[in-house]
FIRO-878511 format. One record per residue (C-alpha): residue in three letters; x, y, z. Coordinates in steps of 0.02 Angstrom, whole numbers, padded with zeros to 5 digits, always signed. Layout:
<sites>
ALAXYZ ...
</sites>
This chain:
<sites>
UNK-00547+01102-00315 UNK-00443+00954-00378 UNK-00260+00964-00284 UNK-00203+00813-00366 UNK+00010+00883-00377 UNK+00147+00783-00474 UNK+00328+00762-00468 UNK+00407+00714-00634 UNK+00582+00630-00643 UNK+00662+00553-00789 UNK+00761+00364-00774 UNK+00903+00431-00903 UNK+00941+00569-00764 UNK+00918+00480-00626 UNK+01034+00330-00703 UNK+01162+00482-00745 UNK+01149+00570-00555 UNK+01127+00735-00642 UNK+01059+00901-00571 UNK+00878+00844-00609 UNK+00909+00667-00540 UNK+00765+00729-00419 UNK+00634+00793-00548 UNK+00541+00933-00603 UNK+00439+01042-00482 UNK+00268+01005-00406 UNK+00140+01017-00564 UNK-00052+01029-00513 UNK-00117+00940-00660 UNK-00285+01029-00655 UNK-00161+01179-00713 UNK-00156+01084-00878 UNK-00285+01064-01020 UNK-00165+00902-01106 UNK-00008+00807-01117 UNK+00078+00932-01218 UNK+00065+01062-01101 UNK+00154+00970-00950 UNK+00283+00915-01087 UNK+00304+01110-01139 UNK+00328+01143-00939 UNK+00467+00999-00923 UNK+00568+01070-01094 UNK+00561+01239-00967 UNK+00658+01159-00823 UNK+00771+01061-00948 UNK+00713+00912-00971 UNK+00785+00840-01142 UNK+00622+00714-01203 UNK+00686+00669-01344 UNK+00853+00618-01285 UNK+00902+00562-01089 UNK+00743+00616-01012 UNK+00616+00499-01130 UNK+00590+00385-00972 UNK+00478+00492-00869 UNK+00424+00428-00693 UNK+00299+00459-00555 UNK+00429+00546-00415 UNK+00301+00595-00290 UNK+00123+00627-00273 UNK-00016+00703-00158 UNK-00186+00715-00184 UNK-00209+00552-00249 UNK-00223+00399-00154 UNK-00080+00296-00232 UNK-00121+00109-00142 UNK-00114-00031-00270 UNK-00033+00098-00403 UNK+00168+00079-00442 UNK+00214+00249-00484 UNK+00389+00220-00523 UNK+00310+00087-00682 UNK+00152+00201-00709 UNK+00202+00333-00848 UNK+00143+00504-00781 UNK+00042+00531-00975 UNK-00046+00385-00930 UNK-00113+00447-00761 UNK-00123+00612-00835 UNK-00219+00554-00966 UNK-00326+00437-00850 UNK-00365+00568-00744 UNK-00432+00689-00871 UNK-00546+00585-00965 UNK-00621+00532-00785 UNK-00635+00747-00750 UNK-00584+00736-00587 UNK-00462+00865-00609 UNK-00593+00971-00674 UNK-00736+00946-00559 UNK-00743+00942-00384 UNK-00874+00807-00353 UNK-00786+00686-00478 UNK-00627+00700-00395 UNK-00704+00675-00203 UNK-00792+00540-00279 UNK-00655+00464-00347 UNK-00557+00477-00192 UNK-00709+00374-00086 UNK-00687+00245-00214 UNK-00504+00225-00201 UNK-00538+00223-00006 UNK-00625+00036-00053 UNK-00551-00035-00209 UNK-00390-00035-00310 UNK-00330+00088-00427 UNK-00337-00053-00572 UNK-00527-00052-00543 UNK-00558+00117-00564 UNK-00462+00123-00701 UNK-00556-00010-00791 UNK-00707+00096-00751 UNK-00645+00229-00854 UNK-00576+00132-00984 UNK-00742+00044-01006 UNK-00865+00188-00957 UNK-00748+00359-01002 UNK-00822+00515-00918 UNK-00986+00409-00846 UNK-00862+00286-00748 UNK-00970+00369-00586 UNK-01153+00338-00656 UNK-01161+00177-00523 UNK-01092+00250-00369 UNK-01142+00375-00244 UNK-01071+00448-00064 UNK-01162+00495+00085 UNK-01048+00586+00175 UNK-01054+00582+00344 UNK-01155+00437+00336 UNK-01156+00296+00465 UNK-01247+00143+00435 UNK-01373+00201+00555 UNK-01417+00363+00460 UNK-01399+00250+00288 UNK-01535+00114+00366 UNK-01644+00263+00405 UNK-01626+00357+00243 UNK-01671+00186+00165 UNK-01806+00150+00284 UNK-01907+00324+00225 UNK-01892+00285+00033 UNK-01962+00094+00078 UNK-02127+00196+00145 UNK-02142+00057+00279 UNK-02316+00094+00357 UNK-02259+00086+00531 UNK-02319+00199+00686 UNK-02185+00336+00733 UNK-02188+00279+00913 UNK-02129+00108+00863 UNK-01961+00170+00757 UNK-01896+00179+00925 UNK-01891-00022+00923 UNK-01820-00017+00728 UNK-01624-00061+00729 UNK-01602+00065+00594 UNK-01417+00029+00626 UNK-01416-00186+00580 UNK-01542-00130+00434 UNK-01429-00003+00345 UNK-01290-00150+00353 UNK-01423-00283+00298 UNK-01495-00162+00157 UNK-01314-00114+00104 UNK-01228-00273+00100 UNK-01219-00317-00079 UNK-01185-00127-00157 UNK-01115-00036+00015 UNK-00951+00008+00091 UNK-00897+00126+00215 UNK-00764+00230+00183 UNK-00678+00360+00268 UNK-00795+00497+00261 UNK-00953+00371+00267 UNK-01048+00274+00169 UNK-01012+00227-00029 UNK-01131+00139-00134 UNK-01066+00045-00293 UNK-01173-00017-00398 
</sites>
């Protein structure tokens, strides 16, 4: 399941150095169905949104690989709102998708995927976890049907071949092999 958690915190109490200069508590935004719900959750802990609190900021994060994203100039509705039209906080294979893309390009391009594509921002890409190039060139090799006797796959650099088959569309990331295309 999605763990993506949030820490809200607001400029006007930061600015101030009041008692919620360091946020609200840790929100799992799976928890929430939309915006209004988080903002019904912040009103609880005393957050004042149409007053001091308007300017709400990223304070922490986990879950989320935040490399190329400035979460102290990213609203949190934004990113809330990102992430729920992508469903990663909904479905499991979205989100562990998502987080193999982020492992090989920027934030900004994922979110122009979404932008452009909404909930089919994945249709192009697929993992193979656990995936070296090795087991990639061989899992390409049997869908090419080559025609070649078994004993001479010994000779085959399956290895060189997954990295020559995946060079255009292919990345490895941290849990294998990701394919964008």
């Amino acid at each position: 399941m999605c763990e993506i958690q949030m820490v809200i915190g607001s400029w006007g109490s930061y600015n101030e150095c009041n008692e919620r200069a360091l946020g609200s508590k840790w929100l799992n935004l799976a928890d929430y169905e939309d915006w209004s719900e988080i903002e019904k959750e912040l009103k609880k802990e005393g957050f004042k949104l149409k007053g001091i609190d308007e300017g709400l900021f990223i304070q922490d994060i986990e879950g989320f690989n935040t490399d190329g994203i400035n979460c102290d100039y990213t609203h949190p509705k934004t990113l809330f709102e990102l992430l729920k039209e992508a469903e990663v906080l909904d479905d499991d294979y979205k989100y562990e998708l998502m987080q193999a893309y982020l492992d090989v390009r920027s934030f900004d391009d994922f979110a122009e995927l979404v932008n452009n594509k909404g909930s089919r921002w994945d249709d192009d890409i697929h993992i193979y976890k656990g995936y070296d190039w090795e087991d990639y060139g061989r899992m390409i090799y049997g869908e090419m049907c080559y025609q070649v006797p078994e004993v001479l796959e010994s000779f085959i650099d399956f290895e060189a071949y997954g990295k020559y088959m995946g060079d255009c569309y292919c990345e490895e990331y941290s849990d294998g092999i990701i394919e964008i295309c």
